[in-house]
mmCIF file of the C-alpha atoms, coordinates in Angstrom:
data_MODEL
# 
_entry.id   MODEL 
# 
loop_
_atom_site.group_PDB 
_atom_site.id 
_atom_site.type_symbol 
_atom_site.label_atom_id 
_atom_site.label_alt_id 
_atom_site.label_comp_id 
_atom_site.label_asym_id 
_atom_site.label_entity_id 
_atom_site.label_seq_id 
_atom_site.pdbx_PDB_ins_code 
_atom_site.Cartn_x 
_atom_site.Cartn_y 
_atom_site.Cartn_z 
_atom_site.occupancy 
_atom_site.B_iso_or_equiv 
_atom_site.pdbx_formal_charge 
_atom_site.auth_seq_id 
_atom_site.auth_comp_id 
_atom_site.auth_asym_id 
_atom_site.auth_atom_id 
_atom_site.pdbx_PDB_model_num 
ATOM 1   C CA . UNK A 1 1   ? 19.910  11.123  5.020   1.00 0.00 ? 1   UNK A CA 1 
ATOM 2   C CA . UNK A 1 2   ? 17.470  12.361  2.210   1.00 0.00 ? 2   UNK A CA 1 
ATOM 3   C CA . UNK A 1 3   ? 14.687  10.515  4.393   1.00 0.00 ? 3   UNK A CA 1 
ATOM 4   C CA . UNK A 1 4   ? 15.592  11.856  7.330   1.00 0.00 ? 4   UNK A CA 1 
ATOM 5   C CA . UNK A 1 5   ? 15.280  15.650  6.331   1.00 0.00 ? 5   UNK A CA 1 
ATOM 6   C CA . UNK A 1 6   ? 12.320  14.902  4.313   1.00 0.00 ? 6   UNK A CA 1 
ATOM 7   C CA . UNK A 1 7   ? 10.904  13.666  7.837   1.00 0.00 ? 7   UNK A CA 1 
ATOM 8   C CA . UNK A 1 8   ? 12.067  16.352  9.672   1.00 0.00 ? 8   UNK A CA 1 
ATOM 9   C CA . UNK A 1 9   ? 10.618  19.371  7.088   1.00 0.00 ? 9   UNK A CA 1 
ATOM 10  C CA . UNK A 1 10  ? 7.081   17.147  7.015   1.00 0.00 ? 10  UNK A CA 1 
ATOM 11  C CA . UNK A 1 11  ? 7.001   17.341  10.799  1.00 0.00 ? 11  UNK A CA 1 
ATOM 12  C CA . UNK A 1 12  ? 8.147   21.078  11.007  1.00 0.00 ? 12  UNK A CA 1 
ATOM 13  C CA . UNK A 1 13  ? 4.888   21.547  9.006   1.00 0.00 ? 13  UNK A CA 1 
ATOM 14  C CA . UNK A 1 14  ? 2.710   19.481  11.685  1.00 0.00 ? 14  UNK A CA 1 
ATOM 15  C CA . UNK A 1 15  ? 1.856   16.943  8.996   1.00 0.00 ? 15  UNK A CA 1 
ATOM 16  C CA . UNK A 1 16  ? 1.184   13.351  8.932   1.00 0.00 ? 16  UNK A CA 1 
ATOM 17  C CA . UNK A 1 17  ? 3.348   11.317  5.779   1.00 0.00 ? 17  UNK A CA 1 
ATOM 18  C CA . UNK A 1 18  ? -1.039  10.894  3.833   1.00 0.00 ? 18  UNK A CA 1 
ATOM 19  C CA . UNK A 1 19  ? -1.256  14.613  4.312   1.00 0.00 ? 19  UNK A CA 1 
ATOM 20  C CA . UNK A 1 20  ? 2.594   15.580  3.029   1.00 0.00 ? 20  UNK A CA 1 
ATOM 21  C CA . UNK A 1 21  ? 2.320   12.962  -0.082  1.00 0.00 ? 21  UNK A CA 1 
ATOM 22  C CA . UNK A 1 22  ? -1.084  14.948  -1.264  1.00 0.00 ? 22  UNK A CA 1 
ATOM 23  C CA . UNK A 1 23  ? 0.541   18.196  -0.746  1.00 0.00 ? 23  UNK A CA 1 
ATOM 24  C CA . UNK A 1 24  ? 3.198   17.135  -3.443  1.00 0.00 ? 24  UNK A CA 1 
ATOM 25  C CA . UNK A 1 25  ? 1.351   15.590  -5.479  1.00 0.00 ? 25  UNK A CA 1 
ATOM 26  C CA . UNK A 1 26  ? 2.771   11.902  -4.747  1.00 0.00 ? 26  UNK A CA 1 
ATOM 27  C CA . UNK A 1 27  ? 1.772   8.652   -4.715  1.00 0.00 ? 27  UNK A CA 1 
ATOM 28  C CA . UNK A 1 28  ? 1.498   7.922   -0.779  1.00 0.00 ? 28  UNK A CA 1 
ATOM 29  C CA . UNK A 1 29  ? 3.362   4.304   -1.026  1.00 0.00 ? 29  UNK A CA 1 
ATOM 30  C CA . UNK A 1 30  ? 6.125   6.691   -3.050  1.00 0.00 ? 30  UNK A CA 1 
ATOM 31  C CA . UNK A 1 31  ? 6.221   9.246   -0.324  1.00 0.00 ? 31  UNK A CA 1 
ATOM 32  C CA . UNK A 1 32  ? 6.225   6.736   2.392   1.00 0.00 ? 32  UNK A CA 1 
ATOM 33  C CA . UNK A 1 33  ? 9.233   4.572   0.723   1.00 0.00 ? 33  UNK A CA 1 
ATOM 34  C CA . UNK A 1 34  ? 11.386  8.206   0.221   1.00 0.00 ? 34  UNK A CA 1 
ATOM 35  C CA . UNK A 1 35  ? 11.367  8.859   4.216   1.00 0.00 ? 35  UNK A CA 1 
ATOM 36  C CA . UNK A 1 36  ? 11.871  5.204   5.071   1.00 0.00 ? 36  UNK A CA 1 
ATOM 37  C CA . UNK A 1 37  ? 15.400  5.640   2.653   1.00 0.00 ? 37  UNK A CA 1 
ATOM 38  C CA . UNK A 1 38  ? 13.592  2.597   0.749   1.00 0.00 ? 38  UNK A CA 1 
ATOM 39  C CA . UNK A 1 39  ? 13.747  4.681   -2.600  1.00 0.00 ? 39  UNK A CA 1 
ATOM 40  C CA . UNK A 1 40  ? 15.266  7.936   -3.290  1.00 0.00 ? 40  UNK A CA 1 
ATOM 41  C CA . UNK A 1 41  ? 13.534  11.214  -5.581  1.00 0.00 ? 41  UNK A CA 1 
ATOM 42  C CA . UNK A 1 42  ? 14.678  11.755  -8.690  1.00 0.00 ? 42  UNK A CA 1 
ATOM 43  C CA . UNK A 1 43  ? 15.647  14.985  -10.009 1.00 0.00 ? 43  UNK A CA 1 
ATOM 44  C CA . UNK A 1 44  ? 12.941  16.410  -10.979 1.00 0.00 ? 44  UNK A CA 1 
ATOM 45  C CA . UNK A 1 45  ? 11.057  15.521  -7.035  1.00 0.00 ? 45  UNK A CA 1 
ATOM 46  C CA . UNK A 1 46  ? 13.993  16.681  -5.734  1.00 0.00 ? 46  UNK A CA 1 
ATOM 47  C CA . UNK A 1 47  ? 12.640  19.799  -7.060  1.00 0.00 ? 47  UNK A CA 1 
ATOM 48  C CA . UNK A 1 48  ? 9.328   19.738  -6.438  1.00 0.00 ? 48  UNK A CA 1 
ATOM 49  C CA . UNK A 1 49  ? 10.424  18.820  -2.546  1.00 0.00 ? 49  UNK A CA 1 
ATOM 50  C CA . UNK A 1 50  ? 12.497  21.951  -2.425  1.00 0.00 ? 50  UNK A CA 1 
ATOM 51  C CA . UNK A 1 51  ? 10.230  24.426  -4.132  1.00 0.00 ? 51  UNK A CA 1 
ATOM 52  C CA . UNK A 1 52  ? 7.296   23.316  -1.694  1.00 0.00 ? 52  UNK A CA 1 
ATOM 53  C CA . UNK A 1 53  ? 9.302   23.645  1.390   1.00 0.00 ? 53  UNK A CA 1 
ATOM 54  C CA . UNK A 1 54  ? 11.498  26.290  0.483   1.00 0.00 ? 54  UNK A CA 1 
ATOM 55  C CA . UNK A 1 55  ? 15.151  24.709  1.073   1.00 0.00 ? 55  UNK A CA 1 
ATOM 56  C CA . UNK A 1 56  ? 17.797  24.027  -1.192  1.00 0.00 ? 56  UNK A CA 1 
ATOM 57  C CA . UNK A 1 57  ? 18.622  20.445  -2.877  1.00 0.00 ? 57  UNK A CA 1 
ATOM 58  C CA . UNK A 1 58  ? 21.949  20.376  -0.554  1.00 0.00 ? 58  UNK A CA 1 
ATOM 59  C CA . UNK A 1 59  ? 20.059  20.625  2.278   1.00 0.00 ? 59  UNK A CA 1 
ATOM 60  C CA . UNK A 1 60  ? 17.677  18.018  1.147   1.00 0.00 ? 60  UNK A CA 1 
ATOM 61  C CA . UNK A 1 61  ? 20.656  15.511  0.049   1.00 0.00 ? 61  UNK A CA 1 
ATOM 62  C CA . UNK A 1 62  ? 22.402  16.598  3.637   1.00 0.00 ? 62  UNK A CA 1 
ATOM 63  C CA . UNK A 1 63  ? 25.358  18.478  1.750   1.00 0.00 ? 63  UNK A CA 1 
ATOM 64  C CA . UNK A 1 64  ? 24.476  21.094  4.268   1.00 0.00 ? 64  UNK A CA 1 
ATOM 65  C CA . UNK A 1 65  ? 22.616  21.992  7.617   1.00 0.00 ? 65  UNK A CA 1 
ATOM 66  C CA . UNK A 1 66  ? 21.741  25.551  6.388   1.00 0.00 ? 66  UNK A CA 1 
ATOM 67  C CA . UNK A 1 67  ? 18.220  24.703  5.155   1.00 0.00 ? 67  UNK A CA 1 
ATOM 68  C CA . UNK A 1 68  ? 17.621  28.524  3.898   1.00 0.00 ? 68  UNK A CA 1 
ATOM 69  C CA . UNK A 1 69  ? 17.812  28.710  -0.092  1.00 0.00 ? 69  UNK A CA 1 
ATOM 70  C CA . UNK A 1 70  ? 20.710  30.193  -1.478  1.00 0.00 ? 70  UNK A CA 1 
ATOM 71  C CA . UNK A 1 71  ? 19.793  28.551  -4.837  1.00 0.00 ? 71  UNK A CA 1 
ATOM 72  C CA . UNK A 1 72  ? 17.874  30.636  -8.001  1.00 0.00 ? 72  UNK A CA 1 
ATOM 73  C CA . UNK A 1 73  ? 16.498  29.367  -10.437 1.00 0.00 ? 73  UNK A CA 1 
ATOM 74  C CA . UNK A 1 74  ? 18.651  30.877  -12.643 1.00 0.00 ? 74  UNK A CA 1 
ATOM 75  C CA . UNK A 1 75  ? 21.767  29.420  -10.945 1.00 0.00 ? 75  UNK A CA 1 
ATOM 76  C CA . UNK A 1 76  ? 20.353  26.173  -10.400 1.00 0.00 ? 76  UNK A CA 1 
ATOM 77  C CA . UNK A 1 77  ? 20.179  23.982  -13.696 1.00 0.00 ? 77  UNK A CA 1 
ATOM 78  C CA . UNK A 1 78  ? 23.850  25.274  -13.960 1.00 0.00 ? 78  UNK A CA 1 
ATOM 79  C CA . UNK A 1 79  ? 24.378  23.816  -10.239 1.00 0.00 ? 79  UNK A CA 1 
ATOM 80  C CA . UNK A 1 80  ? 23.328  20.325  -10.915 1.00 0.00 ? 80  UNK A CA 1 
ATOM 81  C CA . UNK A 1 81  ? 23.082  19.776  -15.196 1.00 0.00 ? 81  UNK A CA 1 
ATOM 82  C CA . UNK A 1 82  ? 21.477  16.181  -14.175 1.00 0.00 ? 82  UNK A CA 1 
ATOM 83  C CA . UNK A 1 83  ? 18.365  18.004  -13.609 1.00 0.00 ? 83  UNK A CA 1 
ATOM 84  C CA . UNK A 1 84  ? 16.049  19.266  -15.726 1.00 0.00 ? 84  UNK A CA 1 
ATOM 85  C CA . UNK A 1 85  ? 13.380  21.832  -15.495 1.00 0.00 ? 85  UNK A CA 1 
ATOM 86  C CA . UNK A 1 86  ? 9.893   20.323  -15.023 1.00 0.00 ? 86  UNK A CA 1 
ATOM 87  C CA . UNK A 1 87  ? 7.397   20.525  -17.577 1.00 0.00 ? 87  UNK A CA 1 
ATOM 88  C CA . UNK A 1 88  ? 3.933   22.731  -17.529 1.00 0.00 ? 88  UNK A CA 1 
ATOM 89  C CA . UNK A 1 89  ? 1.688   19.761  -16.002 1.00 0.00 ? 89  UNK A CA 1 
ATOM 90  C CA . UNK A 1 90  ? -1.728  18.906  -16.253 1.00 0.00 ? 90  UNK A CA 1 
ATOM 91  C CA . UNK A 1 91  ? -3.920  16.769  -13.707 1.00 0.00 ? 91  UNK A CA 1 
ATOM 92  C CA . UNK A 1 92  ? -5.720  14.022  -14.493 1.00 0.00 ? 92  UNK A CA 1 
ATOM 93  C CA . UNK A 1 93  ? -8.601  11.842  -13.038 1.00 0.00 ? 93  UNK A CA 1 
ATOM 94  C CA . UNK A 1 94  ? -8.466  8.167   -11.307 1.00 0.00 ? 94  UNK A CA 1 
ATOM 95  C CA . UNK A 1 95  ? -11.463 6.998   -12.114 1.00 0.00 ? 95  UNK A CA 1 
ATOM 96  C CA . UNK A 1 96  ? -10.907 3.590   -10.891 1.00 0.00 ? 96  UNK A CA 1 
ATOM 97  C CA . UNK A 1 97  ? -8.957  0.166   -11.141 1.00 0.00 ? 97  UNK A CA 1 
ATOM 98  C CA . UNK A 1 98  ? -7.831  -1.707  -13.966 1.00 0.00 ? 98  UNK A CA 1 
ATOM 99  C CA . UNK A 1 99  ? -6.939  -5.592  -13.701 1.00 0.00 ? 99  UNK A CA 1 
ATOM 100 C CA . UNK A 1 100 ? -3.872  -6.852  -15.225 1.00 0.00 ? 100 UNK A CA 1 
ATOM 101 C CA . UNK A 1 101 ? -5.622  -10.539 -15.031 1.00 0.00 ? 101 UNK A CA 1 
ATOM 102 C CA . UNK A 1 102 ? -9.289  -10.776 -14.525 1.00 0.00 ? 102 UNK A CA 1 
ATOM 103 C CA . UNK A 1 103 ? -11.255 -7.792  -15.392 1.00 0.00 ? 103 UNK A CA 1 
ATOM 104 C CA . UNK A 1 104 ? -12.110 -5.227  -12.294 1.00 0.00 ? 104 UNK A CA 1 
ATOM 105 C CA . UNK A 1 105 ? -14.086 -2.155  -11.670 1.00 0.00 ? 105 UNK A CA 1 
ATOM 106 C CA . UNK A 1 106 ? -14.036 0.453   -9.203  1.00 0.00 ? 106 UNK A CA 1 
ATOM 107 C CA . UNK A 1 107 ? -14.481 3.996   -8.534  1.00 0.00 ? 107 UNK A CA 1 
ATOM 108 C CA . UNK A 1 108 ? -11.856 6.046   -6.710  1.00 0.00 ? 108 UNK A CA 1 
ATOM 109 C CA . UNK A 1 109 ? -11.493 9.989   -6.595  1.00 0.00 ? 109 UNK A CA 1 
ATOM 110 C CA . UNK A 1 110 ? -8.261  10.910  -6.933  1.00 0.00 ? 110 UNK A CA 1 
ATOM 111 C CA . UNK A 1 111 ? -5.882  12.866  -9.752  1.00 0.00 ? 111 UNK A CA 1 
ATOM 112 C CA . UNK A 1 112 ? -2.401  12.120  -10.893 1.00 0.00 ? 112 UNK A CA 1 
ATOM 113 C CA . UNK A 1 113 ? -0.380  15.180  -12.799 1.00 0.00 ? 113 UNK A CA 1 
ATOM 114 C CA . UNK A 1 114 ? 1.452   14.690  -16.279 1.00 0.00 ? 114 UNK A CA 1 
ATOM 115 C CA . UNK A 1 115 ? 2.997   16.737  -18.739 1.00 0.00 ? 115 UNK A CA 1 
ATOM 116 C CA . UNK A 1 116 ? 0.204   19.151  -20.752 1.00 0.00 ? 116 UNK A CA 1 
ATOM 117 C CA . UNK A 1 117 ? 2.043   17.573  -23.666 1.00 0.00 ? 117 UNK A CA 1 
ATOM 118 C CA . UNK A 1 118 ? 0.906   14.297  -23.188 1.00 0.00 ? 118 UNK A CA 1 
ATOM 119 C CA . UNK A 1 119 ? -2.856  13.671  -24.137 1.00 0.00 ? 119 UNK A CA 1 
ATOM 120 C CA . UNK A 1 120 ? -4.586  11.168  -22.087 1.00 0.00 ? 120 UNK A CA 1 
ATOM 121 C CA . UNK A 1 121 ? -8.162  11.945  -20.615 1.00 0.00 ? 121 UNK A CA 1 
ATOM 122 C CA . UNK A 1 122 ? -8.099  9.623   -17.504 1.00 0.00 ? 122 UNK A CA 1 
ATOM 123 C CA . UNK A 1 123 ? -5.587  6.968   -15.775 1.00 0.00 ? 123 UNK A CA 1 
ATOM 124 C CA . UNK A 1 124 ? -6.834  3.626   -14.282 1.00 0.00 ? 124 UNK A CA 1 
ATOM 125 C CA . UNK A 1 125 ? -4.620  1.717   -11.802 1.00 0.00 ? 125 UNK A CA 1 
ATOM 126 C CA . UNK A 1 126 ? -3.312  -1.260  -12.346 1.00 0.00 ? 126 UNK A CA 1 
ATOM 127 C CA . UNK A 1 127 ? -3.885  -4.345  -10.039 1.00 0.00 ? 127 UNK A CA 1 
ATOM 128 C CA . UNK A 1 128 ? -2.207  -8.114  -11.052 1.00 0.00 ? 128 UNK A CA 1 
ATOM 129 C CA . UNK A 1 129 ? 0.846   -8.982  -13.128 1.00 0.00 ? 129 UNK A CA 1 
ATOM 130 C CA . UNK A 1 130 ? -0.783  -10.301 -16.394 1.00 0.00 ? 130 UNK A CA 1 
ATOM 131 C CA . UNK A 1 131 ? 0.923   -7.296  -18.098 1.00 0.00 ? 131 UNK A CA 1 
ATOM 132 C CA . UNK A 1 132 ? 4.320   -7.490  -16.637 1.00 0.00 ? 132 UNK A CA 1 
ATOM 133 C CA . UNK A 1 133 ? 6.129   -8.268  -19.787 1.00 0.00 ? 133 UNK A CA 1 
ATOM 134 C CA . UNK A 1 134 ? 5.415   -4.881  -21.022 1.00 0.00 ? 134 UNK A CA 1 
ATOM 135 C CA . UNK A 1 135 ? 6.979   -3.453  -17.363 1.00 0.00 ? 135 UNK A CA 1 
ATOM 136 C CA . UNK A 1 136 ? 3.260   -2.903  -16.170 1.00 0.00 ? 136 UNK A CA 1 
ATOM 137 C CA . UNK A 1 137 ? 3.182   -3.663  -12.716 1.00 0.00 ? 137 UNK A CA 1 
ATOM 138 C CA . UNK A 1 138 ? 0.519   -4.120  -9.899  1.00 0.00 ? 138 UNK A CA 1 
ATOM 139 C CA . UNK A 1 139 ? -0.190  -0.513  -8.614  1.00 0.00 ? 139 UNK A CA 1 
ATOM 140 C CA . UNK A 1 140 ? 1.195   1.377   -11.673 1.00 0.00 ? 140 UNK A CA 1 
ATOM 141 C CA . UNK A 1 141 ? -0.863  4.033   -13.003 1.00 0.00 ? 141 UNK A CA 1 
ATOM 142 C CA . UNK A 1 142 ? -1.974  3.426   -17.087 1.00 0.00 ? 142 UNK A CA 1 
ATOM 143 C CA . UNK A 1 143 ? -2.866  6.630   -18.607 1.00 0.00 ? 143 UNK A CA 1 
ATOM 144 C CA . UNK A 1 144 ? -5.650  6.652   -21.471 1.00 0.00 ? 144 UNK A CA 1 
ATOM 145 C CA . UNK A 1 145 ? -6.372  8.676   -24.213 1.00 0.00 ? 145 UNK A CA 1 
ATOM 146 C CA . UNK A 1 146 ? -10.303 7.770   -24.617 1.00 0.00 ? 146 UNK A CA 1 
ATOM 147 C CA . UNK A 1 147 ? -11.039 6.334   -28.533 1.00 0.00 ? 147 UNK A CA 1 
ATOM 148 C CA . UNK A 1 148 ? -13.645 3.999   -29.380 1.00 0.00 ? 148 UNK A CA 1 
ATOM 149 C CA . UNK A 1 149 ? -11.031 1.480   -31.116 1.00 0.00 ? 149 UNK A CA 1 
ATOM 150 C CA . UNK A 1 150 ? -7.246  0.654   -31.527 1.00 0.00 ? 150 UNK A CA 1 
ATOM 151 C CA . UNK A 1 151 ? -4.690  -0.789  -33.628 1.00 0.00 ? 151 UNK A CA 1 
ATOM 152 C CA . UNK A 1 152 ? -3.786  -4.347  -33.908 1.00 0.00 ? 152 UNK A CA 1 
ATOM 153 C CA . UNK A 1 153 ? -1.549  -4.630  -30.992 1.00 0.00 ? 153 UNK A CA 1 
ATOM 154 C CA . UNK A 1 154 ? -1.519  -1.448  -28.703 1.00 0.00 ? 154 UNK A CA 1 
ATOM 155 C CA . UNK A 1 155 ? -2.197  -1.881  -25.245 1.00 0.00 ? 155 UNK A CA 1 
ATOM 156 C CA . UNK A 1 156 ? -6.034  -0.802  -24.301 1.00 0.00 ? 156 UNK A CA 1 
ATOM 157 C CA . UNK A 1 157 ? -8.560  -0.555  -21.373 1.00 0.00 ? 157 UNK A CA 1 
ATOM 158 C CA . UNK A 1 158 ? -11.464 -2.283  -22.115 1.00 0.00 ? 158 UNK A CA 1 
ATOM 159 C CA . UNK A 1 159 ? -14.718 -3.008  -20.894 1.00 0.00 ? 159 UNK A CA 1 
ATOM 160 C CA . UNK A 1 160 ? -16.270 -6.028  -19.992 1.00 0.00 ? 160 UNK A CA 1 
ATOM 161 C CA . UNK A 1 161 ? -19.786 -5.938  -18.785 1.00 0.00 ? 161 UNK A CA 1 
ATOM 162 C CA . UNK A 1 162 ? -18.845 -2.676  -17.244 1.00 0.00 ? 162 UNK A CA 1 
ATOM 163 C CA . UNK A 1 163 ? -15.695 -4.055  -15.786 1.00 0.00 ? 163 UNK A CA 1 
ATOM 164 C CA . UNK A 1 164 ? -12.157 -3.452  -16.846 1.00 0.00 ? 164 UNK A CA 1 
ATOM 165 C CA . UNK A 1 165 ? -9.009  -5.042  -18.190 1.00 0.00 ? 165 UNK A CA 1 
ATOM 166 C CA . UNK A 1 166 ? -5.761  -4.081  -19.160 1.00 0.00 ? 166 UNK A CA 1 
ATOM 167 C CA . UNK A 1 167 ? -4.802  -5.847  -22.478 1.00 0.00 ? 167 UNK A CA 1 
ATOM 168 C CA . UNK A 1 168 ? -3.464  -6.136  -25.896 1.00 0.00 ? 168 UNK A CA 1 
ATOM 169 C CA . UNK A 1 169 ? -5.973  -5.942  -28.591 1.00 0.00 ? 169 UNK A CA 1 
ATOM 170 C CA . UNK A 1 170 ? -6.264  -7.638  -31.533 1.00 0.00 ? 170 UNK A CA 1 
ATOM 171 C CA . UNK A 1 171 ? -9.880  -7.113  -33.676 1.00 0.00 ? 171 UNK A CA 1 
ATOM 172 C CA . UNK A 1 172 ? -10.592 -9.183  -36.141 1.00 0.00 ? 172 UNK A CA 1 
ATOM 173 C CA . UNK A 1 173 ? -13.792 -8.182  -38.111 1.00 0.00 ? 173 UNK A CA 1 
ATOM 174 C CA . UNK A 1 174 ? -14.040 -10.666 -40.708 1.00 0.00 ? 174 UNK A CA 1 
ATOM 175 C CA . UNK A 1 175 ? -14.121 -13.254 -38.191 1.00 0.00 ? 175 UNK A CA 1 
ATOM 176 C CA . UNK A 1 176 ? -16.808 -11.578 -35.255 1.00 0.00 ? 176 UNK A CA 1 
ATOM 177 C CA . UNK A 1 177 ? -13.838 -11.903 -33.057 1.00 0.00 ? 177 UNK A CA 1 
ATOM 178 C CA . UNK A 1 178 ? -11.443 -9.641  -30.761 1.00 0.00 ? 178 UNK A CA 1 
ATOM 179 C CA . UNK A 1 179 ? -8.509  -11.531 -28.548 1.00 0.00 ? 179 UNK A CA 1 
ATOM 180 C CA . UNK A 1 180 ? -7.499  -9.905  -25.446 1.00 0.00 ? 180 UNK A CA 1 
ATOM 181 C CA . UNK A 1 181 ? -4.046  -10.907 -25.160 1.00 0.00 ? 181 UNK A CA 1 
ATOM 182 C CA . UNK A 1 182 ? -1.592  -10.371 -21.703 1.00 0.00 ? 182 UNK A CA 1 
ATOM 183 C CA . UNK A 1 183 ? 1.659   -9.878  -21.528 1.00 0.00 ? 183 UNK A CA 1 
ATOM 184 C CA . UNK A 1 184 ? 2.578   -12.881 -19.154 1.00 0.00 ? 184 UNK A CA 1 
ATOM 185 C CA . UNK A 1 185 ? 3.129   -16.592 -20.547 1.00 0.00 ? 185 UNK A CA 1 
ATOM 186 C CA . UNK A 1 186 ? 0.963   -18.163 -17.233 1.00 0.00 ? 186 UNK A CA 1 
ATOM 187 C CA . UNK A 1 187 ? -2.481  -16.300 -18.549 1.00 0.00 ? 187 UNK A CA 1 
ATOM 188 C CA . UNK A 1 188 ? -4.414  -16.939 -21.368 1.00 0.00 ? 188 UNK A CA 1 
ATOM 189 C CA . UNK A 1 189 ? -5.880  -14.589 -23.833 1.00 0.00 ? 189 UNK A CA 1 
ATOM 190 C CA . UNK A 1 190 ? -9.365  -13.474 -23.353 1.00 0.00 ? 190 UNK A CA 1 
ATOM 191 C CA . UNK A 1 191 ? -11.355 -14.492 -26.805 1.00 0.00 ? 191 UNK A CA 1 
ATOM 192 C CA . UNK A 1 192 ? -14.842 -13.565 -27.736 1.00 0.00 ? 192 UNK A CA 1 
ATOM 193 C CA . UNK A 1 193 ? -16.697 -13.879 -30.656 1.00 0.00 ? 193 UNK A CA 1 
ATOM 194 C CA . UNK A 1 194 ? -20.404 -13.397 -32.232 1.00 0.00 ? 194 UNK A CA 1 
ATOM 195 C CA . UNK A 1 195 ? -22.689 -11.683 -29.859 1.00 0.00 ? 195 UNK A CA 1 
ATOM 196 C CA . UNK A 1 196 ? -19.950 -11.626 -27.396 1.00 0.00 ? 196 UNK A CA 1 
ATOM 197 C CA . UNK A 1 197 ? -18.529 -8.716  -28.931 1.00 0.00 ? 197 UNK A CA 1 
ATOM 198 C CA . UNK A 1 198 ? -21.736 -6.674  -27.876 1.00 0.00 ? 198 UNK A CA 1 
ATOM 199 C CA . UNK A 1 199 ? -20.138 -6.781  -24.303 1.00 0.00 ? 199 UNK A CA 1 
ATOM 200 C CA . UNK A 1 200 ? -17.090 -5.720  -25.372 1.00 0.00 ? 200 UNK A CA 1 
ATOM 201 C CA . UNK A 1 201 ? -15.765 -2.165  -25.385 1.00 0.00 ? 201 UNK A CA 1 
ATOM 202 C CA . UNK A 1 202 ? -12.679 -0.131  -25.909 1.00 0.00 ? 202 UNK A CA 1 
ATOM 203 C CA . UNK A 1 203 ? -12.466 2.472   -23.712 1.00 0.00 ? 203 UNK A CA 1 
ATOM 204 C CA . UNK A 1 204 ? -9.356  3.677   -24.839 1.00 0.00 ? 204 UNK A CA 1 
ATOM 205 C CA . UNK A 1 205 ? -5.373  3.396   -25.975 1.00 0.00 ? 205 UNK A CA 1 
ATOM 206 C CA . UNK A 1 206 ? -2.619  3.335   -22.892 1.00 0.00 ? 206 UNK A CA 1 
ATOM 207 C CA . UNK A 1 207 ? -0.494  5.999   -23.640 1.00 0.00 ? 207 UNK A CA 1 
ATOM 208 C CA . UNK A 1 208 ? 2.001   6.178   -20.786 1.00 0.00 ? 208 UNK A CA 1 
ATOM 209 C CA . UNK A 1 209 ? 2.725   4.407   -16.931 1.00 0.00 ? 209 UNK A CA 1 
ATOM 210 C CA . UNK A 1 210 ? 3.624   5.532   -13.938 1.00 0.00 ? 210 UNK A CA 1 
ATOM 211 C CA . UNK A 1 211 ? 5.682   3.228   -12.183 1.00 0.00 ? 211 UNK A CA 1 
ATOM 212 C CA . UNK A 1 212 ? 5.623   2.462   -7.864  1.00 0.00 ? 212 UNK A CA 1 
ATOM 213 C CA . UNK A 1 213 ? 2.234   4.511   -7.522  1.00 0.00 ? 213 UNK A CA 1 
ATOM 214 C CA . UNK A 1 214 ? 0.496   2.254   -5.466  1.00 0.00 ? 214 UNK A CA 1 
# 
């Protein structure tokens, strides 16, 4: 049901389902999966969906026909307490892919929104399943708070040759060596040592994932 209206307030607008997932801000494999009933919004979408096309949640979950908003705002975090009010967002630039496996480069132009509270200066998306022990899929999107080094550890982008993996980082300077390790028992860690390191370069510290944002 939540698919179907979705469908039906997309069309009213004369949009195609490209067009309706950039006007909300959402992921187009996301948007596409809510209308086919594959996966359902969560609260705080929900939201979003109704603000933008002026309709109550009811009408949205098919609690009711009458798609005209008898909701507040006051009113409606008392309505439905699961919800929660969304946060002041900031957006954020997709400057390209980021391999979970071998490294990978590429420039896109597109922005994903976050909350203002949460400081990362760019988000990469992810492509393999090297990371998936640390519930990073293929097509998440990594967000990175640009440093020149990390701890022991944390997950980082970094470059290779001016391409770009997705790993944990371990620097060891008394030894001229840095292991890139994944977070899936069928890959290897990346090692490199001496003048290696000179290709080597931290571009920054993963700081939070969005999940199904292919």
């Amino acid at each position: 049901m939540i698919g179907e209206r979705i469908k039906q307030l997309r069309e009213s607008k004369g949009y195609n389902m490209r067009q309706m997932a950039s006007a909300l801000n959402l992921p187009y494999t996301t948007y596409v999966n809510y209308e086919k009933g594959a996966r359902e919004p969560n609260s705080e979408q929900l939201i979003l969906i109704s603000k933008y096309f002026g309709v109550t949640i009811d009408y949205i979950m098919g609690r009711t026909d009458t798609p005209n908003p008898t909701e507040t705002t006051e009113n409606l975090f008392d309505k439905y307490p699961q919800i929660k009010p969304l946060p002041e967002m900031k957006k954020i630039p997709l400057v390209g892919q980021v391999a979970c496996g071998k490294p990978i480069y590429c420039e896109e132009d597109e922005w994903f929104s976050v909350p203002k509270d949460i400081k990362a200066d760019f988000c990469l998306r992810c492509k393999g399943d090297s990371m998936i022990n640390a519930r990073i899929h293929d097509g998440d999107i990594v967000f990175i708070r640009a440093c020149p080094e990390v701890e022991n550890g944390q997950i980082a982008a970094v470059a290779i040759d001016n391409e770009v993996t997705l790993k944990r980082v371990y620097y060891y300077p008394e030894k001229h060596k840095i292991v890139l390790n994944p977070e899936n028992p069928k890959y290897e860690p990346f090692v490199y040592t001496d003048e290696e390191l000179n290709d080597i370069r931290i571009l920054g510290r993963a700081v939070v994932f969005l999940s199904g944002a292919k």
